[in-house]
N, C-alpha and C positions, 0 to 999 in steps of 0.2 A: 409522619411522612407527609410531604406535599409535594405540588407537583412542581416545583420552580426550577429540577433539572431536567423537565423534559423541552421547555419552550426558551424565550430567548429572556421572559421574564421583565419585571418590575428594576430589576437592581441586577440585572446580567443572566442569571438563571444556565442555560447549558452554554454559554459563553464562558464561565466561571470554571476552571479545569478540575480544580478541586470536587464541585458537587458530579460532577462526572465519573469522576475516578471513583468516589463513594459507592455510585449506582452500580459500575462494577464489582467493586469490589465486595458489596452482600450478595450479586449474582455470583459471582463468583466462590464465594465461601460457601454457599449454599452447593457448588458440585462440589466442592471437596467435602462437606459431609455427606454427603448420599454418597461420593466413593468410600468414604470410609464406611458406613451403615452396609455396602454391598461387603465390603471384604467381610465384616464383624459377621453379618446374619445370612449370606449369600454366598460364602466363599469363592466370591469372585475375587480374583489377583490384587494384590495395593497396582502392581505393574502391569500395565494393559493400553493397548491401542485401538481404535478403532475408526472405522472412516463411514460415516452417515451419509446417503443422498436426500433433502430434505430441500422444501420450498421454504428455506427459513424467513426470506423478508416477503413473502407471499404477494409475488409478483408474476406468479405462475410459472415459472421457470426454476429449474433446479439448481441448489446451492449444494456444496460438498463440504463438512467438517469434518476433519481430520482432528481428532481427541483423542488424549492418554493424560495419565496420570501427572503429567506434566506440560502438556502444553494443549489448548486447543487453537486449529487454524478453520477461520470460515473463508471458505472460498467459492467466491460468483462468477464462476466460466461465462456468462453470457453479457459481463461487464467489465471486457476486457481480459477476465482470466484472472482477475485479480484476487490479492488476502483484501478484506475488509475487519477483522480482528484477529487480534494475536494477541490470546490471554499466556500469561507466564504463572500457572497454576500455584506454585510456593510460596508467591507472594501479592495472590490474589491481584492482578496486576494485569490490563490489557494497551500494549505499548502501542497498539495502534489507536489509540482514544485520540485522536487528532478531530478538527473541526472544520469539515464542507465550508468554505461561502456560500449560502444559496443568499437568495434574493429574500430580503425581508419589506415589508406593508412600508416601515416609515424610512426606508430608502427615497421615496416618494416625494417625502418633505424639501422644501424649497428652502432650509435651514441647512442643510446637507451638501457638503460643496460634493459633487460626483466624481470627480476624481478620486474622491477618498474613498471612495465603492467599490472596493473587489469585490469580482463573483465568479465561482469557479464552473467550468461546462462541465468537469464531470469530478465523481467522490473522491476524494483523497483514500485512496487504497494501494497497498504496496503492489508492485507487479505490473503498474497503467505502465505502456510504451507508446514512447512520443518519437515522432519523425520531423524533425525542425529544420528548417536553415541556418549552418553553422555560424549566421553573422546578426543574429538575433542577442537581444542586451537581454540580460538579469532580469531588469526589470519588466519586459515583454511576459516572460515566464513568470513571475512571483503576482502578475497582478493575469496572468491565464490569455494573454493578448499577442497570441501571434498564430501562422497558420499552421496546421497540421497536416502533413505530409502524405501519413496512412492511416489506415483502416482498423489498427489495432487498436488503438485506445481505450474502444469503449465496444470493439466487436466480439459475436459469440462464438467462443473458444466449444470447441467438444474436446470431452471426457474421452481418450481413446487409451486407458488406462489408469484400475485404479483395483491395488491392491495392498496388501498388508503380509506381511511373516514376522512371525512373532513379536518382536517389540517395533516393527518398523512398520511405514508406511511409505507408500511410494503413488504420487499422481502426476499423469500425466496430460495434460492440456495441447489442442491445435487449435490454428487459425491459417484458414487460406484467403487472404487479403492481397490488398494491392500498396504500390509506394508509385506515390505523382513522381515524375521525373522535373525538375527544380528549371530546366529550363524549357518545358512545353505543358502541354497538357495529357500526356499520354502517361498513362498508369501501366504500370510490370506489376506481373503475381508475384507471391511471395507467400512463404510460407513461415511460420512462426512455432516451433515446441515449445512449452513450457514445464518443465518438470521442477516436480516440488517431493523432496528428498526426509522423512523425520522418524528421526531415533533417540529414544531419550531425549535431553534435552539441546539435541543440534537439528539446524533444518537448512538442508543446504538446497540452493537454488542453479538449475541450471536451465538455461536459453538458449538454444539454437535457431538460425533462421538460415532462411537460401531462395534463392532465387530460380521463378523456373524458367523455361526454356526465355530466352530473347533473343527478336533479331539486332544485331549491331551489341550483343553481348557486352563485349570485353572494352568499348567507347561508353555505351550504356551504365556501366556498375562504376568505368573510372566517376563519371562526371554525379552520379550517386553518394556516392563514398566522399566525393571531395567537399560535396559542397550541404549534405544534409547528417544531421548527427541524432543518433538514437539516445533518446535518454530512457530510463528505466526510473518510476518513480521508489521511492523508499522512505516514506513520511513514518516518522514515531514523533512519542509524547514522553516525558519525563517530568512526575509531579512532583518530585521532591524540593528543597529549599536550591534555586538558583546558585548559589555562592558554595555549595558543596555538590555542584556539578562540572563533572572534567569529560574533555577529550582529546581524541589525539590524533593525528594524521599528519606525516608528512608531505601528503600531496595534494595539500586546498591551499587554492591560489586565493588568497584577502583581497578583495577590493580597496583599490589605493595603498596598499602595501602596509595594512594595519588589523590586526586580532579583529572580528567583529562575532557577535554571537549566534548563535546557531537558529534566533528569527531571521536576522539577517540573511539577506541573498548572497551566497560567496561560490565558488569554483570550485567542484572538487575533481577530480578524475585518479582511477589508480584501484586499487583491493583492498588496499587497506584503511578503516576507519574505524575507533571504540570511538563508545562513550558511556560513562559510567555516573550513575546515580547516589550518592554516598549516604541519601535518605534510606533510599530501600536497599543500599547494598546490591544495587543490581545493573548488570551491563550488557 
């Protein structure tokens, strides 16, 4: 063992998606045998759920994982409300293994054209909600350079619900924030649920938000609605061989009207999206 996938390294190091995926993947073998060690000498269930409150990146604030024999979700309410990993247990596999921009030492270097420097203001975790102006480019968003609307992004959600029946698990997340109004400076409350839905291996996601009381309402939400658009982040990883990876959607609009891959910045809006890995057999 060395340490070259925890820094950025001699020769790439956690740049390197591969030494990544590894480091998962023996944390992650490592719970499938203590679950298995539990059922063998403990007769605890192979099938089991359960949801932890834990300061797991010990930042003094409380983290929620939701685990079972198939899936673990870690979830950071006070940074945005967000998953920050989503192990897929059968195949020792964590699809949120994506990679923050942060700021590195030899950014600094006068060799370095800065343009070429992305860096992102907050983690790449499923769940970030962004409030943008509807007339902002791809590229604004893929290099983190446009402004933010509300409060959700990176604000902290409470826990106002969080339990479990039998094989299921059910949490719920709030936020009461604000949304700038796109043509002044006057901020409306707003409220945000987030509930997070897991049974066996499906985990369905539901958002609701609304608005509370305003004066000039029904003028107010038009001139909202028209001209600022909610995105909802949903970042994964997929480490298998590139050229036996598929997807599919009929509703991603390509840049200049040509297939581009899935680093590439492209449009998508609609319900439906797969994509499937044909390394690990998994989608």
């Amino acid at each position: 063992q060395c340490n070259d996938s925890y820094w950025h390294g001699l020769f790439g190091g956690v740049y390197l998606q591969f030494l990544r995926f590894a480091v998962y993947a023996h944390l992650i073998n490592a719970e499938n045998i203590i679950d298995s060690l539990n059922s063998e000498f403990y007769s605890i269930a192979n099938k089991y759920i359960s949801i932890t409150p834990i300061d797991f990146n010990k930042d003094s604030k409380m983290d929620v994982i939701i685990e079972s024999d198939i899936l673990n979700l870690y979830i950071n309410p006070s940074d945005g409300g967000t998953i920050f990993e989503l192990d897929y247990k059968p195949k020792s596999y964590n699809l949120l293994n994506t990679l923050t921009r942060w700021p590195e030492a030899y950014h600094d270097s006068n060799e370095i054209d800065k343009d070429e420097v992305m860096v992102d203001r907050y983690k790449k975790s499923m769940l970030r909600m962004r409030f943008f102006q509807n007339d902002i480019s791809l590229k604004q968003l893929e290099t983190d350079q446009y402004y933010e609307f509300g409060t959700f992004t990176d604000g902290e959600f409470k826990v106002i619900r969080n339990e479990k029946d039998g094989k299921s698990a059910i949490l719920e997340l709030e936020h009461f924030g604000t949304v700038k109004d796109p043509e002044s400076d006057e901020r409306y409350p707003c409220r945000i649920l987030k509930i997070i839905e897991v049974e066996e291996n499906q985990i369905v996601i539901t958002i609701k938000g609304n608005f509370q009381k305003i004066s000039g309402e029904e003028k107010v939400l038009k001139r909202i609605l028209e001209k600022l658009y909610l995105g909802v982040d949903l970042p994964f990883f997929f480490n298998g061989d590139p050229n036996k990876f598929e997807w599919e959607s009929n509703q991603v609009l390509f840049l200049k009207g040509k297939k581009s891959p899935l680093l590439k910045p492209f449009e998508y809006s609609g319900h439906h999206f797969k994509a499937y890995d044909e390394s690990y057999k998994l989608n």
